[in-house]
N, C-alpha and C positions, 0 to 999 in steps of 0.2 A: 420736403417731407422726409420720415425717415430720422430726425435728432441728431443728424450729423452724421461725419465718417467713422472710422471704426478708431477704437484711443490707441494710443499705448499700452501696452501691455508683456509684464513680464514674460520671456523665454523660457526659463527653466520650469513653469509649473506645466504637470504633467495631469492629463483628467482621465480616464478611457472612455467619456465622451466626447472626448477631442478638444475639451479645451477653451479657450477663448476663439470662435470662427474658425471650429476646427472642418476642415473639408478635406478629407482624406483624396489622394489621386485616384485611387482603383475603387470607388465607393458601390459603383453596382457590381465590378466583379466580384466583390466582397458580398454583395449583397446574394447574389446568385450563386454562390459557393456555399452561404449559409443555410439557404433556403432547400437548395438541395439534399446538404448535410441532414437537415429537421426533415424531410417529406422521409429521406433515407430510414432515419430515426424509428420516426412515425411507422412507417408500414415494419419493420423489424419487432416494435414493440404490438402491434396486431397481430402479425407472424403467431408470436409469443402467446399472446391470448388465447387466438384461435386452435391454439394445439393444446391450451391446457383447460380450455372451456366444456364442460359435463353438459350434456344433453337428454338428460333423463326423460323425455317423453316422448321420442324420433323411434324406439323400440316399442312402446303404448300403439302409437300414431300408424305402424306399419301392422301390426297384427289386428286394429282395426279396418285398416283398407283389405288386409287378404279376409277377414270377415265380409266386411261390406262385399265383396269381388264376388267369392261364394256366393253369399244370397245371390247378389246379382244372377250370377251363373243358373243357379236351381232354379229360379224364376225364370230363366229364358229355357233354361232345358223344357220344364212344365207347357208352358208357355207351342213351344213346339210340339210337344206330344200331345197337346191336346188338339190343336188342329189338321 
């Protein structure tokens, strides 16, 4: 099974995906150098994001909660004064 062994095949052509049966020697530490490289990458360009990202409703969102905290509040002061 399988079609046979591998043929002949020219030396000097070159692929950068290796080729005819190209199995490079360091192929996971390659692999494991890139993958770091890219996660590296990756949180860099989030970094990036997260510093130039506008959050236009986090100032809205807080001046409602000291609202909300207030009433709370007067309602509890009430709440005691009258018993």
């Amino acid at each position: 099974m399988g079609g046979g062994g591998q043929y002949p095949y020219p030396k000097y052509v070159w692929s950068p995906t290796g080729g005819w049966w190209g199995r490079p020697a360091a192929w996971k530490a390659n692999t494991a150098v890139l993958g770091v490289a890219m996660l590296g990458a990756a949180y860099l360009v989030g970094l990036a994001g997260e510093a130039r990202a506008e959050r236009p409703f986090i100032d809205a969102q807080r001046e409602i909660n000291k609202r909300a905290q207030a009433i709370k509040a007067k309602a509890e002061a009430e709440a005691q004064a009258a018993s």
